[in-house]
C-alpha positions as CSV (number, residue, x, y, z in Angstrom):
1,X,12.1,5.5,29.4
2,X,14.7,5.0,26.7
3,X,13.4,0.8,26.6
4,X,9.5,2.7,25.5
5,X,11.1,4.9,23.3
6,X,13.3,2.7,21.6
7,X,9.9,-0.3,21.5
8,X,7.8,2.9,19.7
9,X,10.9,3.5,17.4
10,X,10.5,0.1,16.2
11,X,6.7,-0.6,16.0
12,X,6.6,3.2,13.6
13,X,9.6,1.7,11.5
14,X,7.8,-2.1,11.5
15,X,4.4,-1.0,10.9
16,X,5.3,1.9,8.3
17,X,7.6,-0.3,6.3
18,X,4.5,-2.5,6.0
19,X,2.0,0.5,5.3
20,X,3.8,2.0,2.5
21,X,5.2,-1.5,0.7
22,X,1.5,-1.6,0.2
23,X,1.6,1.6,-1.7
24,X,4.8,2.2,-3.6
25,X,7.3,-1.3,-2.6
26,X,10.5,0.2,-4.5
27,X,10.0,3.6,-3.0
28,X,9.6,2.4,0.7
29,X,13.1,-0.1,-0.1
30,X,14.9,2.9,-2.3
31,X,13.8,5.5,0.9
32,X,15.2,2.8,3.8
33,X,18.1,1.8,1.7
34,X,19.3,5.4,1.1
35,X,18.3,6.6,4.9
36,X,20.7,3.7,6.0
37,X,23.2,3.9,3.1
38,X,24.0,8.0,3.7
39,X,24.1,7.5,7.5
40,X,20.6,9.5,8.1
41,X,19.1,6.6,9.9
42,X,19.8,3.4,11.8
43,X,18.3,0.1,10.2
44,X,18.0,-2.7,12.2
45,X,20.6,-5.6,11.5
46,X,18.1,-7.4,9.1
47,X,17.6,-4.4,7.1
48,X,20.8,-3.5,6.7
49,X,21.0,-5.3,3.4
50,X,18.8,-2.3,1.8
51,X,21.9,-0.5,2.0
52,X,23.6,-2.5,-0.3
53,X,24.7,-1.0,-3.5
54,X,23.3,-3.7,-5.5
55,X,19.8,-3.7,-3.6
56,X,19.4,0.3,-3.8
57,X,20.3,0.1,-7.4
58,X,17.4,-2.7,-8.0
59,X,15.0,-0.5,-5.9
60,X,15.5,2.5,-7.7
61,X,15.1,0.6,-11.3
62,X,12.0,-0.8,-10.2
63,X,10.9,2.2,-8.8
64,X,11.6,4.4,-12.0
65,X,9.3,1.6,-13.8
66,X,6.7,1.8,-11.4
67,X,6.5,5.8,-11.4
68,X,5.9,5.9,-15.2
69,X,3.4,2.5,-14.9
70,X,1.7,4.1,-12.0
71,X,0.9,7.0,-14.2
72,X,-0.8,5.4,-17.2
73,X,-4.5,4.9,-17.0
74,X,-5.0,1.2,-17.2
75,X,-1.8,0.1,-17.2
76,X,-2.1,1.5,-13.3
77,X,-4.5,-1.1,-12.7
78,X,-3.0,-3.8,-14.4
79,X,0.6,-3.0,-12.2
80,X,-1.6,-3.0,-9.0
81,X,-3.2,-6.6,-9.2
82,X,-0.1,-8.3,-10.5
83,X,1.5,-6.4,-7.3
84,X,-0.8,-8.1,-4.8
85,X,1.3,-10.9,-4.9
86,X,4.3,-9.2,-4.1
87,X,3.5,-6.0,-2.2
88,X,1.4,-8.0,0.9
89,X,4.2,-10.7,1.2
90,X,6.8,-8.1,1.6
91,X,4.9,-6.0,3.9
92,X,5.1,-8.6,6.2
93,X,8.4,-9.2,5.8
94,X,9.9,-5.8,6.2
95,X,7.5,-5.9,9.4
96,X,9.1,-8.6,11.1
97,X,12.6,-7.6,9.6
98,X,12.1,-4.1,11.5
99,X,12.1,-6.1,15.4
100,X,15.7,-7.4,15.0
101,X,16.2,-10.3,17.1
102,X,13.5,-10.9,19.2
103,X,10.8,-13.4,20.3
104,X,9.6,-15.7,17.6
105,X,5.9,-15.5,18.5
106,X,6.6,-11.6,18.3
107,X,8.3,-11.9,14.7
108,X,5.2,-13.8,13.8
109,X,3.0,-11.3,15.3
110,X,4.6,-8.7,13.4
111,X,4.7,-10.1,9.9
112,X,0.5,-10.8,10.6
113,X,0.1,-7.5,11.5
114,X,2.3,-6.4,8.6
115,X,1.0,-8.5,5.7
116,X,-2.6,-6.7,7.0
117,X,-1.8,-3.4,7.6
118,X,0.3,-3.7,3.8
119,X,-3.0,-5.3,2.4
120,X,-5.3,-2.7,3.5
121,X,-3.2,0.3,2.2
122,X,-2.7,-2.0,-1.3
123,X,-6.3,-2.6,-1.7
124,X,-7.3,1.3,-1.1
125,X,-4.8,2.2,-3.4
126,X,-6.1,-0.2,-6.1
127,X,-9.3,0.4,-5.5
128,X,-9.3,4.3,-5.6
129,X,-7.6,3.8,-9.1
130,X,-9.9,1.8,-10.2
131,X,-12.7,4.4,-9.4
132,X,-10.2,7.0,-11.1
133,X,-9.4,5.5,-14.3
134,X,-13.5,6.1,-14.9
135,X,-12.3,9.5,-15.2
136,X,-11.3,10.2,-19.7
137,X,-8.7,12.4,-17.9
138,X,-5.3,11.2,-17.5
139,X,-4.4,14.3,-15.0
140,X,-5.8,12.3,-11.9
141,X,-4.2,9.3,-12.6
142,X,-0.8,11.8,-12.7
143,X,-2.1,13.8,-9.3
144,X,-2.4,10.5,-7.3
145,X,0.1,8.9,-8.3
146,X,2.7,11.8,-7.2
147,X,0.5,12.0,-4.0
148,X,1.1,8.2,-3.2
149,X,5.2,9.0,-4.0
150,X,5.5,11.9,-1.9
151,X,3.0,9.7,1.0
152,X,5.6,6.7,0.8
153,X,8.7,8.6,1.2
154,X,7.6,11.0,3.8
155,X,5.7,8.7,6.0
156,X,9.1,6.3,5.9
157,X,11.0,9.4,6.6
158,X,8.7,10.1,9.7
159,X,8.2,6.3,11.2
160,X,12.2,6.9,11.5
161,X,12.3,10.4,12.4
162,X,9.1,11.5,14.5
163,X,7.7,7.7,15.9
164,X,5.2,9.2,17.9
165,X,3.9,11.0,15.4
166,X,3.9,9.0,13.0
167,X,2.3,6.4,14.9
168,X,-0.8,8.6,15.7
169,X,-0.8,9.3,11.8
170,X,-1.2,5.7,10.9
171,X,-3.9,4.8,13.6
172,X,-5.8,7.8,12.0
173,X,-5.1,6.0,8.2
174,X,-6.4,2.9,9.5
175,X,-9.9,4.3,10.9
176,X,-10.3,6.1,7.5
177,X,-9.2,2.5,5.5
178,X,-11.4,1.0,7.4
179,X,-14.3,3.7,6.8
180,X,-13.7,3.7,3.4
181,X,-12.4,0.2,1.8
182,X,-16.3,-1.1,2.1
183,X,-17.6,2.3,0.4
184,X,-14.9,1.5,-2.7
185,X,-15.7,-1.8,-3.1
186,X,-19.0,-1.4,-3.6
187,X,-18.5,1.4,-6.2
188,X,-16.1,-0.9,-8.0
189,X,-19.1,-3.3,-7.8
190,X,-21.0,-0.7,-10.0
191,X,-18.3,0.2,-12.2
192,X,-17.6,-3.7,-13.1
193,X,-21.6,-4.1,-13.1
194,X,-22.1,-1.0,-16.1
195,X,-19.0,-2.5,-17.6
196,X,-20.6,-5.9,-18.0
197,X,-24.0,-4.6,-19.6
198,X,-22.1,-2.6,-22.3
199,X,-19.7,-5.3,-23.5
200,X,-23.4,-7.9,-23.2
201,X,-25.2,-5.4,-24.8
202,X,-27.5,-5.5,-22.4
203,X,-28.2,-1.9,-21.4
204,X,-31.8,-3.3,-18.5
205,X,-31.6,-2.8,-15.4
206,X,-30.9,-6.2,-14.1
207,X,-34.1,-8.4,-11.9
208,X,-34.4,-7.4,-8.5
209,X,-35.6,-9.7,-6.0
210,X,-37.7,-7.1,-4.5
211,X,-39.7,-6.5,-8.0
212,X,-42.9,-8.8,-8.3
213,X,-42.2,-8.9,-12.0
214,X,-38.9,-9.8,-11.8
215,X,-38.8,-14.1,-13.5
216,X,-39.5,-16.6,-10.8
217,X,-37.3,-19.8,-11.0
């Protein structure tokens, strides 16, 4: 019993690690690093360097730049793409990080899974800004953003604290993200599409190729 308890304790801290680096990176480092650092939580070996003064200090800078960023409409956006390149990679790191020494097919496993799991929670955060910043209100913006915050920490707190739960949490995330990511990119289709014809000028309804009028080539 304690061998299952202690492989669920590890796949919640592996897999949420990964989940929320695809939200809010520094917060998921600051919230491990300080867990481990006070003495609230165990980290693995290969996260123990999160505790280190240096790292937590980094994590917290970072993080302070990303809450104001995260809160500016536009600027949001901007943050989010130039994070794709860093958010997914480190998902899957902190994934396979979070096994400690085990099998290296597992490890591999794990950062796969990770890297995905970190990609779909980055890309329904991205996109669901991108459908917000439509909004002339910056209040939104401000609403999600502290949402996402309070998501990160608490859902790191909880893959360390309440595994089980948590676990069943995140399975329930991933059938809405998966529910919901084709629904958003096809309404950032539209925004893009409207966003095209007013910087052309052309205000038409673009040729469909159901219309018998529509040009022939």
């Amino acid at each position: 019993m304690d061998e299952v308890n202690q492989m669920i304790h590890t796949i919640s801290l592996s897999m949420g690690a990964a989940w929320a680096s695809g939200i809010n990176l520094y917060a998921t480092l600051l919230t491990l690093g300080l867990l481990g650092a006070t003495g609230n939580m165990t980290l693995p070996p290969d996260l123990q360097i999160l505790t280190n003064p240096l790292v937590i200090g980094a994590a917290g800078l970072m993080f302070a730049v990303e809450f104001v960023a995260d809160k500016m409409p536009g600027v949001d956006t901007g943050w989010d793409s130039i994070h794709t390149f860093i958010r997914i990679p480190a998902g899957a790191m902190l994934a396979a990080a979070s096994l400690g020494e085990v099998n290296s097919a597992i490890t591999v496993t794990a950062a796969i899974l990770g890297g995905t799991l970190a990609a779909g929670s980055h890309a329904t955060k991205a996109g669901s800004r991108v459908l917000i910043n439509t909004s002339p209100e910056p209040f939104s913006n401000w609403l999600a953003s502290l949402a996402e915050d309070a998501a990160v920490i608490a859902g790191v707190w909880a893959a360390l604290a309440h595994p089980y739960i948590f676990l069943v949490v995140l399975l329930i995330l991933i059938i809405l993200m998966i529910w919901v990511l084709p629904k958003l990119w096809a309404s950032i289709k539209t925004v893009f599409a409207v966003l095209g014809r007013l910087f052309t000028g052309n205000k038409g309804t673009p040729p469909s190729m159901d219309n018998p009028h529509s040009p022939r080539r």
